[in-house]
C-alpha positions as CSV (number, residue, x, y, z in Angstrom):
1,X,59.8,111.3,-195.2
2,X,60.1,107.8,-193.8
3,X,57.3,107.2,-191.1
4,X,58.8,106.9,-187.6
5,X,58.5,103.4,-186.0
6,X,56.5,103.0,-183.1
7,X,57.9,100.9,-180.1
8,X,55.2,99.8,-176.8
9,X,57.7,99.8,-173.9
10,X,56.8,97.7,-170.9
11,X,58.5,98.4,-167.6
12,X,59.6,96.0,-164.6
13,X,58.7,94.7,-161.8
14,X,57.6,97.3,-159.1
15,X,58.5,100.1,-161.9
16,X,56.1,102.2,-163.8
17,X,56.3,103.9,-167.3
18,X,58.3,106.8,-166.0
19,X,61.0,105.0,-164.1
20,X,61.7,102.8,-167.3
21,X,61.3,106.1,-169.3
22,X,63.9,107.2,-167.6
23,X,66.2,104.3,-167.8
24,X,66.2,103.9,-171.4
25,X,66.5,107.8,-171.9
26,X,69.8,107.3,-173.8
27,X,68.2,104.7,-175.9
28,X,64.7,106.5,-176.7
29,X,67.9,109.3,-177.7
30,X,69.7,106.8,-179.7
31,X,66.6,105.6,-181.9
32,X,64.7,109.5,-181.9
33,X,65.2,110.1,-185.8
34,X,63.7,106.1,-186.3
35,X,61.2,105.7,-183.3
36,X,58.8,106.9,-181.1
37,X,58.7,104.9,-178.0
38,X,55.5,104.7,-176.1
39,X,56.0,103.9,-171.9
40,X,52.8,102.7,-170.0
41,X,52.0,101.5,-166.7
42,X,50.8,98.6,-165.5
43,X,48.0,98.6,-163.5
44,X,48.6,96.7,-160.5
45,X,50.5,98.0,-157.3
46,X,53.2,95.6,-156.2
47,X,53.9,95.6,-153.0
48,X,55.4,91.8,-151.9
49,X,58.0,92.7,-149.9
50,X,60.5,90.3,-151.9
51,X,59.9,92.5,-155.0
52,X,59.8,96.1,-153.5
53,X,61.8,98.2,-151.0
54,X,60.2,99.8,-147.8
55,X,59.9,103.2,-149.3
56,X,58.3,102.2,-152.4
57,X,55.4,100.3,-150.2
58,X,55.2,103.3,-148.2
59,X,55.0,105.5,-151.7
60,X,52.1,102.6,-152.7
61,X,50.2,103.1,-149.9
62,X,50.2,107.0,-149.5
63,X,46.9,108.5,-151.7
64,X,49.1,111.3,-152.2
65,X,52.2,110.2,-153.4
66,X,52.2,110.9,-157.0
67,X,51.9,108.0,-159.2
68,X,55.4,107.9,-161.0
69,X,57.1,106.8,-157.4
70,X,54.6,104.1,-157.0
71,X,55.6,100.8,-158.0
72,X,53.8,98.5,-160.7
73,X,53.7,94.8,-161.6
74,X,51.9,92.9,-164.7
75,X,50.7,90.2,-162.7
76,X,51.0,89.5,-158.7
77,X,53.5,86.7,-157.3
78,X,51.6,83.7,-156.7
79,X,51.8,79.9,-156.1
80,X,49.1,79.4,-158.6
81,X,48.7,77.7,-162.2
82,X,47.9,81.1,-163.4
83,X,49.3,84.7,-163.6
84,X,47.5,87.0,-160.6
85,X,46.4,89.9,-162.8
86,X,47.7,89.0,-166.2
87,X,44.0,89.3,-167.6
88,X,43.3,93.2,-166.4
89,X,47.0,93.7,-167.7
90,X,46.1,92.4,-171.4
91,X,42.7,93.5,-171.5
92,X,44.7,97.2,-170.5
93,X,47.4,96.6,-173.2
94,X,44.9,95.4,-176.0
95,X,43.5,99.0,-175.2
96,X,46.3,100.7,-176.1
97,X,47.6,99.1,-178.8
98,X,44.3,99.8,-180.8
99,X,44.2,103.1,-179.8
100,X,47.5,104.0,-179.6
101,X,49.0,102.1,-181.8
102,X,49.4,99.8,-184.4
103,X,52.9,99.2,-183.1
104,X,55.9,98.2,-184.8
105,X,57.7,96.6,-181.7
106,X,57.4,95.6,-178.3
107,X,60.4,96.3,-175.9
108,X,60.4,95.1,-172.3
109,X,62.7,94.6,-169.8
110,X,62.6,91.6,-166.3
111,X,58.5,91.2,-166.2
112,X,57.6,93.6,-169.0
113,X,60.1,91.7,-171.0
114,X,58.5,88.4,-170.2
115,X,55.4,90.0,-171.0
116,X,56.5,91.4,-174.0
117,X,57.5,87.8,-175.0
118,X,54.3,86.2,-174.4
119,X,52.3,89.1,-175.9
120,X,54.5,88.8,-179.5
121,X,54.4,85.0,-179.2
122,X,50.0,85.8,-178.9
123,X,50.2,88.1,-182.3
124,X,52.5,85.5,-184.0
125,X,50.2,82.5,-183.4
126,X,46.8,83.6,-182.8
127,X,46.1,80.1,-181.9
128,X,48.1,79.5,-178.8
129,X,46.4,81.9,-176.3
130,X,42.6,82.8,-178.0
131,X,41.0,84.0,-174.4
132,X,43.8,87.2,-174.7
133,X,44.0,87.5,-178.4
134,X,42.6,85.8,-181.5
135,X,41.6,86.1,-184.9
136,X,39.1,89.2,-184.4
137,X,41.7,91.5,-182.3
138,X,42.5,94.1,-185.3
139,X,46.1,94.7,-184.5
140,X,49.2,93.4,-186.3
141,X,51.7,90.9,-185.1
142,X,55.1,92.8,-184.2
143,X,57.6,93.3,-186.6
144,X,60.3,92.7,-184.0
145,X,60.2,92.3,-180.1
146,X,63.4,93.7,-178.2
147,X,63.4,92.3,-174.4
148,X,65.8,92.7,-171.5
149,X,66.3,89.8,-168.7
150,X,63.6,88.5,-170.1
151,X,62.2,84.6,-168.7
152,X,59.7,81.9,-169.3
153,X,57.9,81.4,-165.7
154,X,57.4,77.8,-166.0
155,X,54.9,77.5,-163.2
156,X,52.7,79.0,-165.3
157,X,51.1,76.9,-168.1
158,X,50.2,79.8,-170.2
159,X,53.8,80.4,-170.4
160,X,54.6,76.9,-171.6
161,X,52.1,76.7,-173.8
162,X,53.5,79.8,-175.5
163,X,57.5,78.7,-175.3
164,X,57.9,75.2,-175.0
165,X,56.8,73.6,-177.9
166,X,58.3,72.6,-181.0
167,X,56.9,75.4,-183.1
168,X,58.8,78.5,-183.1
169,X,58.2,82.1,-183.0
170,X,58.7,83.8,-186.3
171,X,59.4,87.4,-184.9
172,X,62.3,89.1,-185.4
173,X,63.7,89.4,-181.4
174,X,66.7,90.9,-179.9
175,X,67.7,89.2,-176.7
176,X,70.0,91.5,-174.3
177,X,71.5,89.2,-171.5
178,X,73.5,90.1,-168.8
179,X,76.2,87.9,-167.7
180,X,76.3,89.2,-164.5
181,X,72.8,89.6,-163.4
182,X,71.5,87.0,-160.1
183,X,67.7,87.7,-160.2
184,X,67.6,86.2,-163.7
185,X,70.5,84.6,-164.6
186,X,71.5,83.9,-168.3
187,X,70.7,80.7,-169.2
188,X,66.9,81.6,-168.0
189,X,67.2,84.1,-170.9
190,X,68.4,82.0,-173.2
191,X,66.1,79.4,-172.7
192,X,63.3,82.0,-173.6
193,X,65.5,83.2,-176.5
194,X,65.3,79.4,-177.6
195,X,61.9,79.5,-178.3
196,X,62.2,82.3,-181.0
197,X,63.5,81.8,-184.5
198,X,67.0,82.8,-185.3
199,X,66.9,85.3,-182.0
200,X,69.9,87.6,-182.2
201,X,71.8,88.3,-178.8
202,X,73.1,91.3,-177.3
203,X,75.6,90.2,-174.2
204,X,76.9,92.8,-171.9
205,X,78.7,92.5,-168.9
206,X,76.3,93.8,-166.6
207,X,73.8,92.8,-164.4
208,X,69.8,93.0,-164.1
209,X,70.0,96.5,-165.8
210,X,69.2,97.3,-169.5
211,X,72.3,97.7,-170.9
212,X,72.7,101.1,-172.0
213,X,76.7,102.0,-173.0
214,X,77.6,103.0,-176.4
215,X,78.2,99.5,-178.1
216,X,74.5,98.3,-176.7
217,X,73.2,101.5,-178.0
218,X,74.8,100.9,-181.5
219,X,73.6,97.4,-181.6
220,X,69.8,98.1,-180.8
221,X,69.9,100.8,-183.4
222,X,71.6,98.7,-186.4
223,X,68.9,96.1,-184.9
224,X,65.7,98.8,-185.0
225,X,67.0,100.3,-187.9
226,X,66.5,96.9,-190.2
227,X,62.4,97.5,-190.2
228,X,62.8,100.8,-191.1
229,X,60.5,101.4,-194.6
């Protein structure tokens, strides 16, 4: 029996690995015979009021609100040159790869997908970011990075350093852009799909949403489906 890929799904802004579970639950049905995906958390509370609604700061802020109506970020908007959080959030990530993992793929959607962008641009080249991952972290590059609304944030030289450069990255990626969406519009996402190598697109009509009808579903399985061994 073929061995089932494995997939490390990173959720959005002010999300948390059960929202985004839920989300993609027609995909994670979609790809169930090919791969397990695996949802996690980030690990810091997001609570800037541009990013979250009142009842989510109120759900942060209450000890006894369970943790899947809470809402999660990567890193922390700031003004800075750096990312606000990004090291506890690789340092977490590097944990579960190597004990959950090794992972096939990476799929992320708005700041997970961003995230997941940088973190298969870090396997691909060990050379570009050594203070998150180098030569002595164990796991394997990704065999293919699938990413939603995904964006280089260009205030942040990390990010550059990763994406705008003549080099490109060698993993296999699937882009999904929507034409509609307004938080991060489509050329954004193509200028991150730019910095892969021969990146394949999935368009869709909507907005900041991963797209999730039949013909998106078809096209991330025949996608998934091509690492299959």
């Amino acid at each position: 029996m073929e061995r089932k890929l494995r997939i490390l799904c990173l959720h959005g802004m002010s999300q948390n690995a059960t929202i985004f579970r839920k989300k993609t639950a027609v995909i994670r049905k979609k790809l169930d015979k090919i791969a397990d995906l695996v949802y996690v958390t980030a690990p810091h509370l997001s609570l800037h009021p541009d990013h979250t609604s009142e009842i989510l700061r109120e759900a942060a802020a209450d000890p006894t609100a369970p943790e899947d109506l809470k809402p999660f970020g990567w890193w922390l908007p700031s003004d800075g040159d750096e990312f606000d959080g990004l090291k506890e959030s690789m340092a977490m990530l590097k944990k579960v790869m190597i004990e959950q993992g090794p992972f096939d793929g990476v799929f992320g959607f708005s700041q997970g997908a961003a995230l997941a962008s940088m973190l298969t641009a870090m396997l691909d080249d060990r050379t570009l970011a050594p203070e998150f991952i180098d030569n002595d972290f164990v796991h394997p590059r990704f065999r293919f990075s699938l990413v939603s609304a995904s964006f280089i944030p260009e205030s942040k030289s990390l990010a550059c350093r990763l994406f705008l450069r003549d080099a490109k990255i060698t993993t296999p990626s699937l882009h999904m852009i929507g034409e509609k969406d307004s938080l991060i519009v489509p050329e954004r996402m193509e200028k991150l799909a730019a910095a892969f190598d021969k990146p394949t697109f999935l368009h869709h009509a909507g907005g900041h949403v991963v797209p999730s009808n039949a013909p998106a579903r078809n096209a991330i399985l025949e996608f998934v489906s091509r690492f299959v061994q």
